[in-house]
C-alpha positions in Angstrom: -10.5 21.0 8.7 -12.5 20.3 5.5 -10.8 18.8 2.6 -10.5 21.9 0.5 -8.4 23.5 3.4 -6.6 20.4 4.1 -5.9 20.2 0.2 -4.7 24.2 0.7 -2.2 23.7 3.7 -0.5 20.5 2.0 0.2 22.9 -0.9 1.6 25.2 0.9 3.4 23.3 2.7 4.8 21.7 -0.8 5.5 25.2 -2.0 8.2 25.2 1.4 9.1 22.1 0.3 10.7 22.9 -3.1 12.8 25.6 -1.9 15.2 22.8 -0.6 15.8 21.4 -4.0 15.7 24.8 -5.9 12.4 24.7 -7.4 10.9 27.3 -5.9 10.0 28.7 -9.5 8.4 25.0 -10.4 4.7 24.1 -11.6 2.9 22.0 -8.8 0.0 20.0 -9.4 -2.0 18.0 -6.6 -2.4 14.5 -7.9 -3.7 12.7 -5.3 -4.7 13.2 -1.3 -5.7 10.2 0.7 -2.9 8.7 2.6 -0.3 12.0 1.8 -0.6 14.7 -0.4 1.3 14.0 -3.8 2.3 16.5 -6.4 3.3 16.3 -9.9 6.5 19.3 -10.2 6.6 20.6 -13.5 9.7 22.7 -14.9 8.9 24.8 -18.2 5.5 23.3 -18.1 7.4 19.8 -18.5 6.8 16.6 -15.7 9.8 16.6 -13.9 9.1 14.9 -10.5 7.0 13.8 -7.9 6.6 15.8 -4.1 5.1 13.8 -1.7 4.1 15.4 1.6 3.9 12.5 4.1 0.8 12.4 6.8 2.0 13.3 10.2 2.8 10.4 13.1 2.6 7.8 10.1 6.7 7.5 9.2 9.9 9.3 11.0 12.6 10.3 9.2 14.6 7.0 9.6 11.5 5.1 8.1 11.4 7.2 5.3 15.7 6.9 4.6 14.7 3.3 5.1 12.2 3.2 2.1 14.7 4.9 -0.2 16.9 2.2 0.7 15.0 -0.8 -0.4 14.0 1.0 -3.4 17.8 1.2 -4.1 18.1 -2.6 -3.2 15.2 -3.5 -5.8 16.7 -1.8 -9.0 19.6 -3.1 -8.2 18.0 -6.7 -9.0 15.9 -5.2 -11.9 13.2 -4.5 -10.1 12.7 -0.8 -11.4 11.5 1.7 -8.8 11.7 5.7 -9.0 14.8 7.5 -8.1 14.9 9.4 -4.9 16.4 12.8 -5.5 17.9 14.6 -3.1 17.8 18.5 -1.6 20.4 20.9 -2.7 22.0 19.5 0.5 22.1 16.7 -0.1 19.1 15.5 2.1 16.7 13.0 0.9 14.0 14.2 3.5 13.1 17.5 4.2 10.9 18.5 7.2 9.0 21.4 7.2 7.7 23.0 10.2 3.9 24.2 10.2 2.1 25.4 13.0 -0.6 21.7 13.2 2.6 20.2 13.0 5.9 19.0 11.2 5.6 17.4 7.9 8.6 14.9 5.9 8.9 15.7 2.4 10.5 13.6 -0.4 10.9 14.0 -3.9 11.6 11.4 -7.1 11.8 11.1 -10.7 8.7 11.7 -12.9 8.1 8.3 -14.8 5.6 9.0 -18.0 4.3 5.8 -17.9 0.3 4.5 -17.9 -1.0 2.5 -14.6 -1.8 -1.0 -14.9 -5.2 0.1 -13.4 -6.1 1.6 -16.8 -7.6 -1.2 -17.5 -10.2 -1.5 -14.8 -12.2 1.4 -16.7 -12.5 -0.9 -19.8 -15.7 -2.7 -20.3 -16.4 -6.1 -19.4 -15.4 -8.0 -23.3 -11.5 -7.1 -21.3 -12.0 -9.2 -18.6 -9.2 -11.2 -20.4 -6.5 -8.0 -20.3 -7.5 -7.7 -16.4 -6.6 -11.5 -15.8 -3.3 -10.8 -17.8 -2.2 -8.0 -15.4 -3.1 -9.9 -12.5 -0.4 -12.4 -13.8 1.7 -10.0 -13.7 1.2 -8.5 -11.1 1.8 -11.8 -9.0 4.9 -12.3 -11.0 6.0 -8.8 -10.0 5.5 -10.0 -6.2 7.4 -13.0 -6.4 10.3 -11.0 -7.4 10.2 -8.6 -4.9 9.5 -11.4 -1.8 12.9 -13.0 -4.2 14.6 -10.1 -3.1 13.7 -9.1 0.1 14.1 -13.2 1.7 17.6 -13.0 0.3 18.7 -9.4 1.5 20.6 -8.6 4.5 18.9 -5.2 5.6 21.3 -2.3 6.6 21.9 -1.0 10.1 19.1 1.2 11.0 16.9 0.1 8.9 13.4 0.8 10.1 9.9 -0.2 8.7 6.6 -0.7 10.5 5.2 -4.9 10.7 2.1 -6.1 8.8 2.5 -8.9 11.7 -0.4 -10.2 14.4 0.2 -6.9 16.3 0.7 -4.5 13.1 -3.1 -6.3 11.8 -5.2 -7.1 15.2 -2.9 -6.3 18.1 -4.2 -3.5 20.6 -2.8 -0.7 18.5 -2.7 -1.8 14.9 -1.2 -0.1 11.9 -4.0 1.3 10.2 -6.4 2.0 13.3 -8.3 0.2 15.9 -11.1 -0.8 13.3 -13.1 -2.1 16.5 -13.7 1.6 17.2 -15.5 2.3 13.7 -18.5 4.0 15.0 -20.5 3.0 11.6 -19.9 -1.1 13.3 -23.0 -2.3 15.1 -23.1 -3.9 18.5 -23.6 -7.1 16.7 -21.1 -6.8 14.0 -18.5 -6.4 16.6 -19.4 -9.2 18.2 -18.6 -11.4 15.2 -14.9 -9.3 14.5 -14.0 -10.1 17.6 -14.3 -13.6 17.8 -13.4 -13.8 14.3 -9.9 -11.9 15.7 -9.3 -14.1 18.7 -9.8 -16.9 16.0 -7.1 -14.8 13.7 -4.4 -14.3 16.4 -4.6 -18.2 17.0 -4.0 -19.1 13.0 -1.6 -16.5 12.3 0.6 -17.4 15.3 0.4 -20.6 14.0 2.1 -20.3 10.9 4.6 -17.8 12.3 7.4 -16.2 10.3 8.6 -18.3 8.6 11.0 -16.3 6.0 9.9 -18.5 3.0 6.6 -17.0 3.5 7.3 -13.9 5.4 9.5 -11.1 4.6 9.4 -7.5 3.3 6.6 -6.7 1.3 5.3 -4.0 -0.9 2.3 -4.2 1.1 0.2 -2.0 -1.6 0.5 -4.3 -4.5 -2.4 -2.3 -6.6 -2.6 -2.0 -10.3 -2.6 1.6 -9.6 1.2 1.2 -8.3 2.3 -0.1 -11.5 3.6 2.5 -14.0 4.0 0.8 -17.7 7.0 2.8 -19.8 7.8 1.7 -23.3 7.3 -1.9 -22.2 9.2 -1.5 -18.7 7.7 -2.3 -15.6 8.3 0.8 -12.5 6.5 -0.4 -8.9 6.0 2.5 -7.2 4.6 4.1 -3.8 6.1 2.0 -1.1 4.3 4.3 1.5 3.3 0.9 3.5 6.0 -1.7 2.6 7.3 -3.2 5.7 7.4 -6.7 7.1 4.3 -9.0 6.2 3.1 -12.3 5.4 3.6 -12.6 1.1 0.1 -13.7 1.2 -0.8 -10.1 2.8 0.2 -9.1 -0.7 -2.0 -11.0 -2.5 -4.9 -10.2 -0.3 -4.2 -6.0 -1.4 -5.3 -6.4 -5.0 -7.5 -8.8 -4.9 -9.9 -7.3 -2.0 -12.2 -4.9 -4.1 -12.8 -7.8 -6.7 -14.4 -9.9 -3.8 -18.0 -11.0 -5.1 -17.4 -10.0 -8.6 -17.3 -13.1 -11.4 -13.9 -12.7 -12.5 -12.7 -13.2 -8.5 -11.6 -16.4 -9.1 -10.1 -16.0 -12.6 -8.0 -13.3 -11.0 -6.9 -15.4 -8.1 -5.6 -18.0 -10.5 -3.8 -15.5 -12.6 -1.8 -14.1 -9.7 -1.2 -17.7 -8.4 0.3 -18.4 -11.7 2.2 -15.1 -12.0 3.6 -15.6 -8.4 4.9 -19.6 -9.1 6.5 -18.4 -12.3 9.3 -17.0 -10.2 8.8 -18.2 -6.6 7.3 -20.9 -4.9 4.0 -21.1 -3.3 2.5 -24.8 -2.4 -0.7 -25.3 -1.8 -0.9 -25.8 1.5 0.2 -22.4 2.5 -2.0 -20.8 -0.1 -5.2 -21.9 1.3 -4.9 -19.2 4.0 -5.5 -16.7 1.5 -9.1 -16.6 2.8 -7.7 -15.8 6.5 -5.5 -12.7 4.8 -8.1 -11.4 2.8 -10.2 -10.9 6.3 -6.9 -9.5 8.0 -6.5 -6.9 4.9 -10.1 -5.8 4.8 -9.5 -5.3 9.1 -6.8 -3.1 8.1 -9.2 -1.3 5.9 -11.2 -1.0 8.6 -9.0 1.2 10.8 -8.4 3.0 7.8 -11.9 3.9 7.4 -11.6 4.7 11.5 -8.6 7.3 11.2 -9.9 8.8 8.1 -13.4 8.9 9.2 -13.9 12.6 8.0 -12.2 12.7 4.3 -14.5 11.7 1.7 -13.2 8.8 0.4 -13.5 7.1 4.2 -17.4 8.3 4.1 -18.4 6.6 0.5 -16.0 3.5 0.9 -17.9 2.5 4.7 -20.6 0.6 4.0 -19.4 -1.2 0.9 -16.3 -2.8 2.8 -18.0 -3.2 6.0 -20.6 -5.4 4.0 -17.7 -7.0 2.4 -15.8 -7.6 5.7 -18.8 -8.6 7.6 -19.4 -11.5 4.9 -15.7 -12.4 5.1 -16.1 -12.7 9.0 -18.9 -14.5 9.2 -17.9 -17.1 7.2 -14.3 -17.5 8.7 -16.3 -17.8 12.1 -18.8 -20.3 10.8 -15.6 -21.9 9.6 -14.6 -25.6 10.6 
């Protein structure tokens, strides 16, 4: 389908969706469309809450009660996160059946705050307030890898693995990113050794819970909602078990080549060791994640190959993970 019917069924599919928390009256408002479709609800013409309708084959309904239960976990250590709220059931996922397929529905709480990204739009003389939020931001993951090494996770608790098979296995989370067709035969050449030469690192550091644990997985500016001074993390879409250098690699991908690179490495570094520990040693495979993440987005650009976002992203991060893989190949 092209986008604009794509955009067209998700919102009719969103209308179906409100009818089981009796909003069928309610003001929806696409927001965003690239991994699902999310809505801002509106009731007399005031923010009330957010409708996400998830992708199809991406989460199952345990996955999704699983997601609401970490959130749960996190606030209760301070660690604000949006309330899930339920259908007039009682339900906190809905699935509604369309005739592609059947699509899982959740709603939260509307939180008026400004994204941490807001900066990014700034000109260069706030290169200092970037830095700053990328303190923050690492001081924000050391809390939640805090939490998540200490919990005990429920029974049936379900979430997909940013592991060796969940980043370069046969079937990987976000795509086989060796089928990109936009790679060349050459390029492939050097992402496969420079996998074979991944595998062989990443089993050798293992998981070892100091360094491996639940993880937000999406730690992007973006995700961080600023309220009257409080801190929300939101969209946990791809949290799941990962490396806590994984997390790092997320927001620091797109600044790879830029000047203040380094400046924001350091700043997230120093964030992080404020409130968990991170020696050295283990940190110098930062390099080795930041290939793994831009593989991931790889696959993403695979699976998505037809939205417009996948077709103007492609050759800038296949430039950027081609010079990441060639150097981790060329690598002693």
């Amino acid at each position: 389908m092209t986008n604009t019917e794509t955009t067209e069924s998700a919102e009719g599919i969103a209308r179906r969706a409100l009818a089981s928390y009796g909003l069928s009256h309610a003001g929806l408002e696409l927001l965003k469309f690239r991994e699902n479709a999310v809505f801002k609800v509106s009731v007399n013409e005031q923010a009330n809450s957010v409708l996400r309708v998830h992708r199809p084959n991406y989460h199952d309904q345990r996955a999704l009660r699983s997601e609401t239960t970490w959130m749960r976990a996190l606030n209760e250590v301070g660690i604000r996160t949006p309330t899930v709220r339920p259908t007039v059931e009682g339900a906190l996922v809905t699935e509604i059946n369309a005739a592609d397929s059947n699509y899982f529905c959740d709603l939260v709480e509307w939180i008026d705050g400004v994204q941490l990204d807001s900066i990014d739009e700034q000109t260069e003389t706030n290169d200092a307030e970037l830095v700053s939020a990328y303190r923050l931001l690492g001081n924000l993951a050391a809390q939640v890898h805090n939490q998540a090494v200490d919990w005990i996770t429920p029974e049936n608790f379900k979430r997909h693995a940013w592991d060796v098979e969940g980043l370069i296995g046969s079937d990987p989370v976000m795509g086989r990113f060796w089928e990109l067709e936009a790679l060349t035969s050459e390029q492939l050449k050097v992402l496969e050794t420079a996998r074979g030469k991944l595998r062989t690192e990443l089993e050798t550091l293992g998981e070892d819970s100091r360094y491996f644990s639940l993880i937000h997985a999406d730690l992007l500016a973006e995700n961080i909602l600023v309220q009257n001074q409080n801190i929300h993390l939101i969209d946990f879409d791809d949290f799941g078990y990962g490396w806590h250098l994984f997390e790092f690699a997320t927001p620091l991908f797109f600044y790879l080549g830029d000047a203040i690179f380094e400046d924001l490495r350091a700043a997230l570094l120093e964030g992080y060791r404020e409130q968990r520990a991170m020696p050295d040693e283990h940190f110098k495979h930062l390099d080795t994640f930041l290939l793994a993440r831009g593989l991931t987005y790889l696959g993403w650009l695979h699976t998505r190959k037809t939205t417009d976002t996948a077709i103007a992203l492609t050759p800038d991060i296949i430039e950027t993970v081609m010079a990441l893989a060639e150097n981790y190949v060329g690598a002693d």
